[in-house]
GUVEX-334017 format. One record per residue: x, y, z of N, C-alpha, C in turn. Coordinates in steps of 0.02 Angstrom, whole numbers, plus 32768, in hexadecimal, padded with zeros to 4 digits. Example, Ala and Ser with C-alpha at 12.3 -4.5 7.8 and 13.67 -1.06 7.14 Angstrom:
2
82947EE4818682677F1F818682947F5B8186/82827F90816282AC7FCB816582858002818A/
This chain:
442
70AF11EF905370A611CD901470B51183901E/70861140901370941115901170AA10E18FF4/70B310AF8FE770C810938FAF708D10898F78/704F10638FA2701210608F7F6FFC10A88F47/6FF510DA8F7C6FFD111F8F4E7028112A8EFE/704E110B8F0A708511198EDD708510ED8E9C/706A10A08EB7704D106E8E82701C10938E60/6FE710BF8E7E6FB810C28E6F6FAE10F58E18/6FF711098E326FFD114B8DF2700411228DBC/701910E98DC4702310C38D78706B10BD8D80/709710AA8D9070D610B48DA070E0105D8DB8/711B10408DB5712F10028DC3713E0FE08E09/71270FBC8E2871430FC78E6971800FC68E79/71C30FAF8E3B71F90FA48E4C72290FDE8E3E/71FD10098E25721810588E0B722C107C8E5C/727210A78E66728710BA8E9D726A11118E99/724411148ED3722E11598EF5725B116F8F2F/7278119C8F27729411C88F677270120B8F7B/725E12258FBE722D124F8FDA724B126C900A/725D12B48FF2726D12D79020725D130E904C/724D13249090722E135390A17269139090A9/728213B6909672BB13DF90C272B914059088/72B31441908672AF14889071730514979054/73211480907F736C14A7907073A3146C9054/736C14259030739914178FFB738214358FD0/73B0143B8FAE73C3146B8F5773E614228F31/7424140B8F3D743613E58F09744113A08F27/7480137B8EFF748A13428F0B74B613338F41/74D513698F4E751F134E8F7074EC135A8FB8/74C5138C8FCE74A1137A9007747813419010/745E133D8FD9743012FA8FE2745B12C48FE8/748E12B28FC674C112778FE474DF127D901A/74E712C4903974F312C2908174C612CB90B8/747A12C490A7744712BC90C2743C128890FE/743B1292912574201266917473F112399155/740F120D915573D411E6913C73AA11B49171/73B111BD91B373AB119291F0737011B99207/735211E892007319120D922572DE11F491F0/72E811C791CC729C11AF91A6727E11E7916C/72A3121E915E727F125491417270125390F8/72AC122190EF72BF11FB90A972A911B190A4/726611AC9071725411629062728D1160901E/729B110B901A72CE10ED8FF272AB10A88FE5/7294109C8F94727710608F8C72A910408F48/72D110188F4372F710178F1473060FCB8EFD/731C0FBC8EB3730C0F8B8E9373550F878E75/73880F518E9273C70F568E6573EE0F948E75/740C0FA88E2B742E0FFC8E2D7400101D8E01/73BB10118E11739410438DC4738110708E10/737910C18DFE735C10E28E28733111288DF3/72F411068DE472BB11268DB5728511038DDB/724911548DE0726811918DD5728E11A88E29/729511ED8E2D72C812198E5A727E124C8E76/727A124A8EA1723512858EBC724B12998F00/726312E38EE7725D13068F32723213298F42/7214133B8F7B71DC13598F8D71F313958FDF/720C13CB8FCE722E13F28FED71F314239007/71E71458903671D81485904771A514A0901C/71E914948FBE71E414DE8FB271C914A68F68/71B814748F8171AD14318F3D71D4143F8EFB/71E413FA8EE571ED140F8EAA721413B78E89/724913B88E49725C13928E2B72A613928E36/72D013528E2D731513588E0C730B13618DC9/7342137D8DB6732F13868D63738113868D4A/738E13408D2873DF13288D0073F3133F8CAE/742713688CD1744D13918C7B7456134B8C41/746213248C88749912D58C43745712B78C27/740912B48C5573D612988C0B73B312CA8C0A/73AD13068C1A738D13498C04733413308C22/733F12F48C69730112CF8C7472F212EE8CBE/72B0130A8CD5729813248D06727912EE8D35/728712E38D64726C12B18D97726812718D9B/727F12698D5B7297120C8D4672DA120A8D3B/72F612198D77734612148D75735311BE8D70/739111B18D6573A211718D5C73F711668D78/73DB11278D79743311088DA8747C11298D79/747411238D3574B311488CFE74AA11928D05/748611B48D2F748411FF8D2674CB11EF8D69/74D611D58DAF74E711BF8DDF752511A38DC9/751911768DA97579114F8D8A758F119A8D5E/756D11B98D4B759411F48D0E75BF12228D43/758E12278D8675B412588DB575E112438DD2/75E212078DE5762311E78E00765E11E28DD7/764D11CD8D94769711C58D7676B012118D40/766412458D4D768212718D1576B212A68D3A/76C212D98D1676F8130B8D3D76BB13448D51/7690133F8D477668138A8D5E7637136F8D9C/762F13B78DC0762B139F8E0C75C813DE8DF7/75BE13BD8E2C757813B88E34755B14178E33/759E14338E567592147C8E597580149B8E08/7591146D8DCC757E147B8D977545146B8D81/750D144E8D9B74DC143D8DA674D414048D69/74E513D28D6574E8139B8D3E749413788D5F/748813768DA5744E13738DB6744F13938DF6/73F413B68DE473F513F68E1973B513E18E2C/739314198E6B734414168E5B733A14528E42/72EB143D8E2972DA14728DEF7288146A8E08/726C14A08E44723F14C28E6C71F214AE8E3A/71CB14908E62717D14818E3E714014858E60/711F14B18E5770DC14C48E8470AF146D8EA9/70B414528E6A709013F88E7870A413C08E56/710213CC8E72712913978E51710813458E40/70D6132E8E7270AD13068E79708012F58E29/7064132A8E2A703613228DD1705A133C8D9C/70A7135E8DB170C5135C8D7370F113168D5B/70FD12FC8D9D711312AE8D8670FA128B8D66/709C128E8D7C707A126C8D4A7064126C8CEB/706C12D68D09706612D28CB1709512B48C88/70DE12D28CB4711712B08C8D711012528C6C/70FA12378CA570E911EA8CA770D411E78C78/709311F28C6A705C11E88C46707C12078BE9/706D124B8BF77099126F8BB370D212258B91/710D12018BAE714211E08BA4713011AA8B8D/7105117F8BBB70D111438BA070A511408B70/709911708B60705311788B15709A11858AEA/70C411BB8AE070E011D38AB37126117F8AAF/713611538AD8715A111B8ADD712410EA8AB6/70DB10DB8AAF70CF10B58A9670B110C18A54/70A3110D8A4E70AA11108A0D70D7112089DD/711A11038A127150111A89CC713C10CC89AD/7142109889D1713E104489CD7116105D898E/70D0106D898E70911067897670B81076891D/70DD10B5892B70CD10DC88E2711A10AE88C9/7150109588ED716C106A88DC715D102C88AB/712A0FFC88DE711A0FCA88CC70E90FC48888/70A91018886F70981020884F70D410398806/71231056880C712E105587DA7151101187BF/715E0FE087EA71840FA887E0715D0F6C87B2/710F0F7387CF70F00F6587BB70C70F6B8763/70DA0FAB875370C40FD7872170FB0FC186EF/713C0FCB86FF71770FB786D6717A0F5386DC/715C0F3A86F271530EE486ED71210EED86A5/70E10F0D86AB70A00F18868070C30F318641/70DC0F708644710F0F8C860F712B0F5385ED/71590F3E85EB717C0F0C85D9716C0ED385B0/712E0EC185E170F60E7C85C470CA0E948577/70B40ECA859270760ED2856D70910F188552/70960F0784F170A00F4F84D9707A0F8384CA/70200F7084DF6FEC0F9184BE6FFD0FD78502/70180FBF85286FFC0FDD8571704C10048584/7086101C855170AE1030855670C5106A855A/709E10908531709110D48525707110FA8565/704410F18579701E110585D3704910F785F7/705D10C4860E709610A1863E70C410BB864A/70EA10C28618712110EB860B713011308615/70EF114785FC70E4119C862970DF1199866F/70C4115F868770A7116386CF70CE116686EA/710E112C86E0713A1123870771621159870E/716D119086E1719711C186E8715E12088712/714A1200870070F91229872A71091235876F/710311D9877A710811D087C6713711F087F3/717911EF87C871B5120A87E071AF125D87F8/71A0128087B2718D12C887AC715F12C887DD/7125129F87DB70FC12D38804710C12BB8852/7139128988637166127F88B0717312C588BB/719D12E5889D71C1132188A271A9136188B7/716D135D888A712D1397888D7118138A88C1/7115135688E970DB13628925710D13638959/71651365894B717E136F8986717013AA899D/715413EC89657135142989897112143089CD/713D145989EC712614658A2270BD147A8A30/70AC147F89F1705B149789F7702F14578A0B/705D142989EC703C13DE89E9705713AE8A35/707713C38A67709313B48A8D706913948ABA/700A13B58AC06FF013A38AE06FBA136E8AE0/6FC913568A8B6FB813258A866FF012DD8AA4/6FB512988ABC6FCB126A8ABC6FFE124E8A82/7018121F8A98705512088A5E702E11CB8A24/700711A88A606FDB11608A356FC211868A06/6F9A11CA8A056F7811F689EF6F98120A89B0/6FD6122B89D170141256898E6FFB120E8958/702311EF89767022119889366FF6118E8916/6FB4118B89276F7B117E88F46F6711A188D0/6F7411FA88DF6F6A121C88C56FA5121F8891/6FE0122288A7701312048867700811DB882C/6FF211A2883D6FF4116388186FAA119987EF/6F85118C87F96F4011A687DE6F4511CF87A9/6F77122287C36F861250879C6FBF1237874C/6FEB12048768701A11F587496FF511BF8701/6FB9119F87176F92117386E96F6D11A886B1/6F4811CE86E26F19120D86B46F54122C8683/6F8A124786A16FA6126F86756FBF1245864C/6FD2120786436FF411DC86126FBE11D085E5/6F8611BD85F16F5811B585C66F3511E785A9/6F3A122885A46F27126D858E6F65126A8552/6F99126985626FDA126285386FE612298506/6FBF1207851B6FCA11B584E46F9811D584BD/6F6011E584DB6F0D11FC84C56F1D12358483/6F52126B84946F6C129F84656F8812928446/6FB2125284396FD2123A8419700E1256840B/703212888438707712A2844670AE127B8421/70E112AA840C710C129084007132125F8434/71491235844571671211846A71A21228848A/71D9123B8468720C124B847A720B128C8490/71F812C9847971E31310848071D3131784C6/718A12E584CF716C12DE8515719A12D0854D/71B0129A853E71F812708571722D12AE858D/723512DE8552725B130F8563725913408588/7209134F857A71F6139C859A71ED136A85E2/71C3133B85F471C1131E863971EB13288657/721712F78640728412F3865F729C1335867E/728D136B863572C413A7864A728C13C18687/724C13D1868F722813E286B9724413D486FD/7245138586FE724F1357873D729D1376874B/72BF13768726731613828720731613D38753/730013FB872472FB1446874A72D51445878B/729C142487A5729A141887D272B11412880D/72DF13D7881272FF13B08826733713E68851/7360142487F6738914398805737314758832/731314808834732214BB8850732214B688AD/72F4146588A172F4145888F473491450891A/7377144C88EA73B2144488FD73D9148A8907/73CC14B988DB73E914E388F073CC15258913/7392150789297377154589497370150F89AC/739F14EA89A373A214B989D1736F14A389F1/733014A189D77309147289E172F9142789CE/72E113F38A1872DF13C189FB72A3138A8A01/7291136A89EA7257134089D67248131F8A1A/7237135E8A52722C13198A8E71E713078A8F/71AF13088A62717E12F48A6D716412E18A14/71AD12D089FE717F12AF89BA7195126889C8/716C122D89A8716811DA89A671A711CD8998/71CA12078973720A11DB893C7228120A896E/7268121189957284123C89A8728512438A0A/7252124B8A197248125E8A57727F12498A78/726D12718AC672C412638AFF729E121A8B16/72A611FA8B21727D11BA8B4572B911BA8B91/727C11C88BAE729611D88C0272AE11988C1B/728811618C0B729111398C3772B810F18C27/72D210FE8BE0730B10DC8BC1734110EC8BA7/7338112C8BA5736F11428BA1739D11648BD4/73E5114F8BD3741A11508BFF742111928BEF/742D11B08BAB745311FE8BA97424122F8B7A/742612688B7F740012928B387436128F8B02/73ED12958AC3741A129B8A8473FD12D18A63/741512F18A4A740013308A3373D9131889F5/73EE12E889BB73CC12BB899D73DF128089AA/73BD125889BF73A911FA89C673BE11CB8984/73C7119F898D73EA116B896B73AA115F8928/736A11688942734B116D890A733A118588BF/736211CA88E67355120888AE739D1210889B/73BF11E988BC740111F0888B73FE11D18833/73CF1180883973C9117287F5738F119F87CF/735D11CB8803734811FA87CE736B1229879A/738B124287C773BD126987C073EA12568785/7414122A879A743812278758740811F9871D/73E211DD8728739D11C386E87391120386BA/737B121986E67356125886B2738F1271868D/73DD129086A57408129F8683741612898653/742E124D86657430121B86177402120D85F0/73B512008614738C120A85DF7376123385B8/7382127185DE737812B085A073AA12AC855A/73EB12AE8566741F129F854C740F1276850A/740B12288533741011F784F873C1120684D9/7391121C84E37346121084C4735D12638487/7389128084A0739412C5846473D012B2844D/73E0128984617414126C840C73FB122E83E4/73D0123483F373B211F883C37395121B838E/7374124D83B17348128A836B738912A98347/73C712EA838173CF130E8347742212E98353/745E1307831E74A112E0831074C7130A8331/750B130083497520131E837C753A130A83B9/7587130D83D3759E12FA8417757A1327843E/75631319846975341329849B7564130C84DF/75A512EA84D475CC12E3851A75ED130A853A/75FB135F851D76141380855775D313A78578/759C13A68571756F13CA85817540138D85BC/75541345859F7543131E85EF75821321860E/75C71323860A75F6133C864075DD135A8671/75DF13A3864375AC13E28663758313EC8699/754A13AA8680751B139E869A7528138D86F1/7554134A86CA7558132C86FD758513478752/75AA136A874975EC1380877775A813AA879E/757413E48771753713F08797752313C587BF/7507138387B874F7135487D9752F13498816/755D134B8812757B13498840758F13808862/757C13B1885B758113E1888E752B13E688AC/74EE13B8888D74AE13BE88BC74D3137A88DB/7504135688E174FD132D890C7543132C8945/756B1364893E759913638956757D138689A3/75A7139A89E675AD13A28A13756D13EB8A1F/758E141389DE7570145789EC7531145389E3/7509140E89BE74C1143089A874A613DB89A9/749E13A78990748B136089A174A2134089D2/74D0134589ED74F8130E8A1D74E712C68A0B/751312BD89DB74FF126D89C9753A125A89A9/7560124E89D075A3122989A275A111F08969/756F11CB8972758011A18944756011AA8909/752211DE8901750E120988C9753C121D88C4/7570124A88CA75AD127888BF75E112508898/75FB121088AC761311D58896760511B7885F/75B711AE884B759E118D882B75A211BF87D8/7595120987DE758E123387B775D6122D8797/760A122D87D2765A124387B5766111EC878C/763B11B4879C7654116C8787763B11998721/75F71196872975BD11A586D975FE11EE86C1/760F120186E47644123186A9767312108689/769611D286B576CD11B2869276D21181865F/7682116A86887667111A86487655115785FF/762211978618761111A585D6765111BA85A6/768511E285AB76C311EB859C76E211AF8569/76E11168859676F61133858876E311168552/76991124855B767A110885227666112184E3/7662115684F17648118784B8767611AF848C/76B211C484B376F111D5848A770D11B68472/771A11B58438773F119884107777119E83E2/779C11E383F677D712058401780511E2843F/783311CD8418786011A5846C787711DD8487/78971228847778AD124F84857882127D849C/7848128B8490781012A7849E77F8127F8501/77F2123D84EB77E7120D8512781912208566/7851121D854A786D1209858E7878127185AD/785E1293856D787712E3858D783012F085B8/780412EC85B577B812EE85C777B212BD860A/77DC1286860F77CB1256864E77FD127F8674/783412918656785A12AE868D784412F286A1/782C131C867F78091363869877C4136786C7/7799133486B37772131186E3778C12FC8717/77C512DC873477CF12AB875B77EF12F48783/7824131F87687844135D87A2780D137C87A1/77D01393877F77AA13CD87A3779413AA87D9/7762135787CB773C13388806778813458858/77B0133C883977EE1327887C77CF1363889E/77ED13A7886777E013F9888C77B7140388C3/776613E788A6772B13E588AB771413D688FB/775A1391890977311369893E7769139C8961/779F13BA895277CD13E689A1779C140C89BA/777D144389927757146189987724144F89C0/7707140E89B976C0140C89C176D213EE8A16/770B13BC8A23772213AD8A6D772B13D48A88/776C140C8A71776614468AA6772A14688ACA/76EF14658A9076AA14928A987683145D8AD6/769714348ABA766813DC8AF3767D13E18B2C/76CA13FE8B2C76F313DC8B7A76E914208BB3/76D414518B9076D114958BBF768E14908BEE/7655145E8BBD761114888BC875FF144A8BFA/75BB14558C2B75AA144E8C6B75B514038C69/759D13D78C3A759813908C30758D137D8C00/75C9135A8BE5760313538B9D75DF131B8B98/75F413098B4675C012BC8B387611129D8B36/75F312518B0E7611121F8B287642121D8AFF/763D12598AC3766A12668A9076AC12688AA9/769D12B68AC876C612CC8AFF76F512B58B35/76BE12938B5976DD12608B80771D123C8B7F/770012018B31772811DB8B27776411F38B10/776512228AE477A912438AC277E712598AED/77AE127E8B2077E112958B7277FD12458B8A/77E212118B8D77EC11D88BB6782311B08BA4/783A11B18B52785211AF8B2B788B11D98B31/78A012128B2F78C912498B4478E112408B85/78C0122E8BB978D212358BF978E411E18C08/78DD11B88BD7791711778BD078ED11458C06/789B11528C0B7873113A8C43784E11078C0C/787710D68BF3785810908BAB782A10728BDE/783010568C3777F510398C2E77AA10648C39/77B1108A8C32777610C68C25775810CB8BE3/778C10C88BCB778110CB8B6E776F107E8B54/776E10598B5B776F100E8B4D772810028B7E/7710101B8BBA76DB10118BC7768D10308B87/76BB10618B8B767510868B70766B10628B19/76A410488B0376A4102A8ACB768C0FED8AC5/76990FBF8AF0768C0F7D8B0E76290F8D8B10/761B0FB08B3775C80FC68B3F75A20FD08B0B/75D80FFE8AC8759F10008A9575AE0FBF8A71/75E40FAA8A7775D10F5B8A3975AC0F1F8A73/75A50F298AAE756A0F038AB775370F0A8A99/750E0F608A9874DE0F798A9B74CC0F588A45/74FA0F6A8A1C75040F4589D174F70F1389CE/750A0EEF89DA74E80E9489D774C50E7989E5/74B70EA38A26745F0E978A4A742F0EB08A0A/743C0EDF89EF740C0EF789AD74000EDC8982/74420EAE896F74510E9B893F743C0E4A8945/741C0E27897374160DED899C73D50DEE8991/73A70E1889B673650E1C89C773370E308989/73150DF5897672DD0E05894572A30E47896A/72710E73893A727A0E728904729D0E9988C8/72C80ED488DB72F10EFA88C8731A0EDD88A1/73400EB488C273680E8D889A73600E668867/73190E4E885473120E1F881D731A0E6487E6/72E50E9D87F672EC0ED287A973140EDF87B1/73340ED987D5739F0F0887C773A80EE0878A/73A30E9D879B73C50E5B876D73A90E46871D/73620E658725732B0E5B86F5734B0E9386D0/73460ECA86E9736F0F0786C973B20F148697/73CB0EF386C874010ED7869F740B0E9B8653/73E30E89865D73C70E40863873AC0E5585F8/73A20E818605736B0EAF85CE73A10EDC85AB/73CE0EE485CB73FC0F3F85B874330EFE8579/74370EC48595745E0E93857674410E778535/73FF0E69853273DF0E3B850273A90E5F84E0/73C10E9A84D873830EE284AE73A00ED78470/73680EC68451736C0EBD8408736B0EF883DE/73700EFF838C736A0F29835B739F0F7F8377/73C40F61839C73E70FBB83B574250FAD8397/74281004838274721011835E749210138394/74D010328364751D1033838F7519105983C1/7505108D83AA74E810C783D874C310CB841E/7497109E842074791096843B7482105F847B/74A91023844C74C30FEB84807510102784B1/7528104384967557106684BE7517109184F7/74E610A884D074BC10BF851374BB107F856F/74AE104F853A74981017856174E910188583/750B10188570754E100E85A17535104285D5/7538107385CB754F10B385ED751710A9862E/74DC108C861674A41096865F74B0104C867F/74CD1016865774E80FDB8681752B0FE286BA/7557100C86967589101186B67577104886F3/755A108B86ED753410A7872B7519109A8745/74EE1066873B74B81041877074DE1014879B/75150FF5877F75330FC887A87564100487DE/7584102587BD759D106C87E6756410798822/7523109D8826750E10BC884374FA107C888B/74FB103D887074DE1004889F75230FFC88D2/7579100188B675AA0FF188DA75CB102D8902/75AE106088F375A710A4890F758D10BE894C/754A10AC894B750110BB8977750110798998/74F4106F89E274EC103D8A0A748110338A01/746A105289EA7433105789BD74131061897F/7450103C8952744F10638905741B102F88CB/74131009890373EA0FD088BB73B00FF788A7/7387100D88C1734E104288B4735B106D888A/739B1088889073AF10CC887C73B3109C8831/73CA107B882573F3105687E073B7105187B3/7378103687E27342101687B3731A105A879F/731F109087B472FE10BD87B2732610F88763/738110EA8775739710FF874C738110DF8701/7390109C86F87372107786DD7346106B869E/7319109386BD72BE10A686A272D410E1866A/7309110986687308113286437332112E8601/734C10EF860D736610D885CB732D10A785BA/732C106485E072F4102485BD72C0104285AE/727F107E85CE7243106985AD7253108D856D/726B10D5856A727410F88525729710C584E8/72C01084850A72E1107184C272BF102384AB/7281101A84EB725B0FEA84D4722B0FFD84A1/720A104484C471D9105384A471E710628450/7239108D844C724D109C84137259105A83F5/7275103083FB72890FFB83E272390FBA83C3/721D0FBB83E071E30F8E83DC71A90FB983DC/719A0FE583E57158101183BD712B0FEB8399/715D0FDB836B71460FC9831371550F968302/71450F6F834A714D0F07833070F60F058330/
């Protein structure tokens, strides 16, 4: 295999290939103790990035890594995880995993990652776009507004495995397309507004919960997918679908207390601690969804009770079950083959190892500011905000809504070392319903 060969697949030239001929490697600890002086092993490498990983044995086949759940596009952090974590390779954190024509399965993988990577951009940039239009123009609010929530739902639907074999550019247009038709069939019927918003939401909501608890996950929908080749670790759900996630919650919530009368706050408690068990260790692996859910129990509490005694008995019964919640959920993290960073850190913390703990903390508030720095995410974070501040004609009621998705959005962004997305997405499920409600009828 040459280098030219290897350009040829579509691949970067500065991307690292390793090639191995020998039948009787199986894992890593041979391959790092591999002879590497008899030429048998090509090594083309750029920095400390080493993507992708290709062995080619006897018996052919792939590495395939537990820590990004990624087949043959291993990476340099799968390598730092083994060095500094406590579990040794015999647990197969990365193994090989046997392939008749590891060769054209690299490519599908390639190819599959790159369509489904640029049409997340695509169906992105089409809802960012839609919610700019929304905003401007009120004739065009009603379609829009479905779409944008469409888009989301039907992300989800095509993470189905039936649809897998479609392209991703593909998934997207066919998204955006479906999400326009059906909004305009619905404006066209003249639906109730809020009714509609609801049945969508809870649809999207149960969804959500069933891909979570039947532990399946969105690796081939736009909104969601594992992205091999930027991402350092798997998430059982992605920083994206965390502001779905809690959006829709709250938007179901606040769009059915507007119709009927009624505390409706121990039943988003409820809700929510659910949410945090799709995002805890056993079933999302996403700490800062997990975080972000336990922050929206305390603001909603805060804000919405209005019993001081009520108030502080509810933050504190919340606050010992979440404590319960996380023993449980570390012990369950710290046993199994390769613990997240939950885990990690809590042990690192325990075992009195601060500059371990202060690294990994130090990394996500880089990762934060870089988000928070770089247009264009960051302007609708801010626009978002701007809007949640200066919304005219809303009751009391309602401006306390506006707290509750200001104060979580800023939560889910200081949380997630990728949360600005997540925020603008949460977002959408308070502003368009209380624009549309609010200004309808100017």
């Amino acid at each position: 295999m040459t280098e030219d060969e290897y350009i040829s697949w579509g691949y970067k030239s500065q991307d690292s290939i390793i090639i191995i001929k020998d039948s009787k490697i199986k894992n890593l600890y041979k391959l790092l103790s591999y002879n590497f002086s008899n030429r048998d092993v090509i090594i083309t490498s750029l920095s400390k990035i080493i993507t992708p990983l290709w062995i080619q044995t006897h018996t052919t086949g792939l590495l395939y890594s537990t820590l990004t759940k990624t087949e043959g596009f291993i990476k340099y952090g799968d390598f730092l995880t083994l060095i500094s974590s406590k579990h040794t390779l015999s647990q197969h954190m990365i193994y090989f995993k046997e392939s008749e024509n590891p060769i054209g399965h690299l490519q599908n993988l390639y190819h599959q990652t790159i369509s489904l990577f640029y049409g997340r951009y695509i169906l992105i940039g089409y809802i960012l776009i839609a919610y700019l239009v929304f905003l401007y123009f009120k004739k065009s609010r009603c379609i829009l507004g479905y779409s944008i929530f469409f888009c989301m739902f039907l992300s989800t639907v095509f993470g189905f495995h039936i649809f897998a074999f479609l392209n991703g550019i593909l998934k997207s247009s066919i998204i955006i397309f479906l999400s326009l038709i059906l909004g305009g069939v619905i404006c066209y019927l003249n639906l109730d507004y809020k009714k509609t918003l609801i049945c969508v939401w809870i649809s999207h909501f149960l969804l959500l919960f069933y891909f979570t608890f039947s532990r399946i996950f969105l690796y081939k929908s736009p909104i969601g997918f594992n992205n091999i080749f930027q991402g350092t670790r798997f998430y059982g759900w992605n920083n994206d679908l965390i502001g779905i996630f809690l959006g829709l919650l709250l938007g179901i919530i606040f769009t059915i207390s507007r119709t009927k009368k009624g505390n409706l706050l121990l039943i988003q408690i409820v809700l929510l601690f659910t949410c945090i068990l799709c995002f805890s260790p056993l079933y999302g692996a996403n700490v800062g969804g997990m975080l972000s859910c336990f922050c929206a129990i305390l603001a909603s509490i805060y804000i919405f009770e209005e019993v001081k005694i009520k108030k502080i008995l509810y933050i504190g019964i919340s606050t010992l079950t979440f404590l319960i919640l996380q023993k449980y959920f570390i012990l369950w993290d710290l046993n199994q083959t390769s613990s997240t960073h939950w885990g990690i850190w809590v042990q690192s913390i325990h075992e009195k190892n601060l500059s371990f703990s202060f690294e990994i903390i130090y990394g996500k508030l880089k990762q934060i500011f870089l988000f928070l720095l770089l247009p264009p995410l960051n302007i609708f974070i801010f626009l978002d905000w701007v809007l949640i501040c200066k919304l005219r004609n809303l009751k009391i009621y309602d401006e306390k809504w506006g707290k509750i998705f200001f104060i979580i959005s800023a939560g889910i962004i200081f949380l997630n070392d990728s949360g600005v997305l997540s925020s603008i997405y949460m977002l959408f499920y308070f502003l368009i319903p209380i624009y549309y409600f609010s200004f309808s009828n100017e």
